[in-house]
C-alpha positions in Angstrom: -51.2 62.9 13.2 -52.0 62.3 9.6 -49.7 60.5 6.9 -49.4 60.8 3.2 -47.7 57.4 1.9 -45.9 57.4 -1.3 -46.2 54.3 -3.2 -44.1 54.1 -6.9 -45.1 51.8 -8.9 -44.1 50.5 -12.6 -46.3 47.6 -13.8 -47.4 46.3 -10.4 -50.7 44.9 -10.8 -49.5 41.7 -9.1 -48.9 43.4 -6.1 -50.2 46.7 -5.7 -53.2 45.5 -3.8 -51.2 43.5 -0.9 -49.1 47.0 -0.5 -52.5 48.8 -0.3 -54.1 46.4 1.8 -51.2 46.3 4.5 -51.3 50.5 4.6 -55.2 50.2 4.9 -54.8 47.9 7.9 -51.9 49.9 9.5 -54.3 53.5 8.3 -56.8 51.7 10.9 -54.8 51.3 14.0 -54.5 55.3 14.1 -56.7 58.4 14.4 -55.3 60.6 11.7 -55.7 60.6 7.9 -54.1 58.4 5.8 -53.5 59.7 2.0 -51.9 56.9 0.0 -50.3 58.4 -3.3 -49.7 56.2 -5.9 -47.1 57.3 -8.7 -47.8 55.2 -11.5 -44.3 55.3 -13.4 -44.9 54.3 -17.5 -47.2 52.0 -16.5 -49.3 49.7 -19.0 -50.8 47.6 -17.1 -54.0 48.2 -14.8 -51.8 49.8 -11.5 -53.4 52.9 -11.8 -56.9 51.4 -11.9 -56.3 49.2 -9.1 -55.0 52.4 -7.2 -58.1 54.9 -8.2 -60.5 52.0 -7.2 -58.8 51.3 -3.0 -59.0 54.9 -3.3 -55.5 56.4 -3.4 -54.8 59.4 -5.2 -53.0 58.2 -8.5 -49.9 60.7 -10.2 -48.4 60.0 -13.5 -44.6 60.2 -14.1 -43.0 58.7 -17.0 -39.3 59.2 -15.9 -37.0 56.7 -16.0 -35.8 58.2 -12.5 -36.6 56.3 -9.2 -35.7 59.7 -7.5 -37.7 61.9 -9.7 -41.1 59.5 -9.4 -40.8 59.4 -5.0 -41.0 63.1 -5.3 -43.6 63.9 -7.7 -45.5 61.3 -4.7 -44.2 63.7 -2.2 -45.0 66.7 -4.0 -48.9 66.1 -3.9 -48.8 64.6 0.0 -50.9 66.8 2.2 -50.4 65.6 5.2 -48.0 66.5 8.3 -45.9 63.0 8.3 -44.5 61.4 4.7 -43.6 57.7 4.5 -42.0 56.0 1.3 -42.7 52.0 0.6 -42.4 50.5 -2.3 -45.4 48.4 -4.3 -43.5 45.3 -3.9 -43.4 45.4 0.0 -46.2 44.7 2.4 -45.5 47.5 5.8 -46.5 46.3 9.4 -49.5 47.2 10.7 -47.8 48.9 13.6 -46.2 51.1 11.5 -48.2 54.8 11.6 -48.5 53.9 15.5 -44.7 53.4 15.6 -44.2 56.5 13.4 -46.8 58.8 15.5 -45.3 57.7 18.4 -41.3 58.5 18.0 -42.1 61.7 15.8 -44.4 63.5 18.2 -42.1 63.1 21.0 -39.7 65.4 18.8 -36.7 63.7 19.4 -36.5 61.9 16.0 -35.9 63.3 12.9 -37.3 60.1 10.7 -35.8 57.1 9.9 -35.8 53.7 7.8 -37.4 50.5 8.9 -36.4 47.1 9.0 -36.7 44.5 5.9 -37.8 41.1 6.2 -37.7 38.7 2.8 -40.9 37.2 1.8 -39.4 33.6 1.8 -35.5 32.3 2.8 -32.5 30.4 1.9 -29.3 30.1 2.5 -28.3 32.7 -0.1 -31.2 35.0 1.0 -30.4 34.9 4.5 -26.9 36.0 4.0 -27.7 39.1 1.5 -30.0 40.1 4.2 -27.7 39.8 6.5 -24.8 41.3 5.1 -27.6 44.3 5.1 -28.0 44.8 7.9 -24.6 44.4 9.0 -23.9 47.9 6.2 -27.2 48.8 8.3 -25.2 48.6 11.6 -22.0 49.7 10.4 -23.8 53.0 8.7 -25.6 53.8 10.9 -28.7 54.3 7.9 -31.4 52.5 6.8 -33.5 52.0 4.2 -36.8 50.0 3.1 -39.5 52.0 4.0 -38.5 56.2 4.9 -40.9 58.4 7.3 -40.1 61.7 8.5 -42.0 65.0 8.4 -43.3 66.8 5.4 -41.6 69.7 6.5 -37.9 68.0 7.2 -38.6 65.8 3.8 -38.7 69.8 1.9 -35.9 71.0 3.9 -33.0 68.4 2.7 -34.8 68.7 -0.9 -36.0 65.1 -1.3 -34.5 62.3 -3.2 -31.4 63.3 -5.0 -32.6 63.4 -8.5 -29.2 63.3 -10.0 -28.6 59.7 -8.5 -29.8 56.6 -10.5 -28.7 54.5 -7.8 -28.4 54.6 -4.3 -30.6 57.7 -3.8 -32.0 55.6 -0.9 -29.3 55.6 1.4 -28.1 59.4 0.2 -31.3 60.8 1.5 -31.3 58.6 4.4 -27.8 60.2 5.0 -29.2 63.8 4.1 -32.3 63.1 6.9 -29.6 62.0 9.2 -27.2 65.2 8.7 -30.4 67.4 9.1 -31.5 65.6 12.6 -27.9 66.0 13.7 -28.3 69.9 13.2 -31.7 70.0 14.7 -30.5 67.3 17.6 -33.3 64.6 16.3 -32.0 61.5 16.0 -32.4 59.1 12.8 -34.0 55.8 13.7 -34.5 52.8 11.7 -38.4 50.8 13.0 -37.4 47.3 14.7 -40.6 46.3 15.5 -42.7 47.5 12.8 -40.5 46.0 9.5 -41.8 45.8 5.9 -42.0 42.2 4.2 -40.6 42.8 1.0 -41.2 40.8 -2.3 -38.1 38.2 -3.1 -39.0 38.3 -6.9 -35.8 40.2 -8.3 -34.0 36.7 -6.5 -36.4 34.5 -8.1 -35.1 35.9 -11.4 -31.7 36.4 -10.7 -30.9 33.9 -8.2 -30.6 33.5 -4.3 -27.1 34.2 -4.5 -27.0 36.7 -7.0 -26.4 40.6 -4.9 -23.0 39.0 -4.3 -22.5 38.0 -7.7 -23.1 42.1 -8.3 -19.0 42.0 -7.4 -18.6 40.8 -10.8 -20.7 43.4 -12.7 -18.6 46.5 -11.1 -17.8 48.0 -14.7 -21.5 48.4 -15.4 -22.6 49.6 -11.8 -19.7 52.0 -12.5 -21.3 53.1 -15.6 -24.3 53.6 -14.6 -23.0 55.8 -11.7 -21.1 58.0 -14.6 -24.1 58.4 -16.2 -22.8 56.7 -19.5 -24.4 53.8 -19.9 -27.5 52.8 -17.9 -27.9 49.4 -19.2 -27.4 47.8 -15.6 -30.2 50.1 -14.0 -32.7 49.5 -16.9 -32.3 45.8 -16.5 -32.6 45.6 -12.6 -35.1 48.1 -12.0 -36.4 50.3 -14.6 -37.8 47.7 -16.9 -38.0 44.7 -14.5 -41.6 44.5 -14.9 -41.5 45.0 -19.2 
């Protein structure tokens, strides 16, 4: 089987190369092809370089639209099976075997795959786990998406009307869509990604429960009138 990975990145020069080394050494464990797509999103720093020269195919999109940059990725892939992950987390190197395996039986429609945090603290360890208690609960996932190329075009992609939270609305869209082709969704145990912890260096261990507080701006943003939240927590994080 081969893969296409779609990697956005906005100013990531810090740690582009860890994401691209970690798909290089799970490309290795597996037969197929591995395309890596890097969509570098308003970037001014040397992402794209560092893309171009580990050899990944590099895509330029300057919207402001986390949605809109993962499918101009997905809209170049070439290969049969598409996998998400995001510059700032490092995937197992189990992962295309783990992905190869459950999608050529033909019983899974995709899935999400586990998150571990770089480093840990008290506040840390309960944000992650409040995760994946809504992980649980839900029955979603998140982190790191794979599912065919083919089922990936057939819900449409990420929601491009959704500044936030397009994660878990395509991760419910892949989910409907294996109900109604009787695949199941399945989140990856035992291939996780290590993801950075550098938006709680910033803002604090403790700070996604201090989020509770900041409802009138999450609120705005989700209205579409005022996307100051959004710019400051993920748009412009890495000005």
């Amino acid at each position: 089987m081969d893969f296409s990975v779609v990697v956005p990145a906005h100013n990531e020069e810090l740690l582009l190369p860890d994401a691209l080394k970690a798909i290089a050494i799970a490309a290795d464990a597996v037969d197929g092809v591995v395309e890596v797509i890097v969509v570098a999103n308003r970037c001014s720093d040397a992402t794209a370089a560092i893309a171009r020269a580990a050899g990944a195919l590099v895509v330029e999109e300057e919207a402001r639209n986390i949605s809109v940059v993962r499918n101009a990725g997905a809209a170049r892939a070439s290969a049969e099976a598409l996998v998400t992950v995001d510059a700032d987390c490092r995937m197992s190197p189990r992962t295309f075997c783990e992905i190869e395996r459950l999608l050529s039986s033909g019983r899974f429609v995709g899935g999400g795959t586990r998150v571990l945090p770089e480093r840990s603290s008290p506040g840390i360890r309960a944000t992650y786990a409040l995760m994946e208690v809504a992980v649980l609960l839900t029955r979603l996932g998140g982190g790191q998406f794979w599912c065919l190329r083919s089922d990936f075009e057939s819900v449409g992609g990420f929601d491009q009307s959704l500044l936030l939270a397009e994660d878990l609305d395509f991760a419910r869209r892949l989910r409907a869509h294996g109900k109604h082709t009787r695949r199941r969704f399945k989140n990856l145990r035992t291939a996780p990604v290590v993801a950075s912890c550098r938006k709680f260096d910033r803002f604090g261990d403790w700070h996604m429960f201090a989020m509770a507080l900041q409802v009138r701006e999450i609120r705005a943003v989700i209205k579409g009138t005022d996307t100051a939240w959004v710019d400051r927590y993920f748009f412009d994080f890495n000005e």
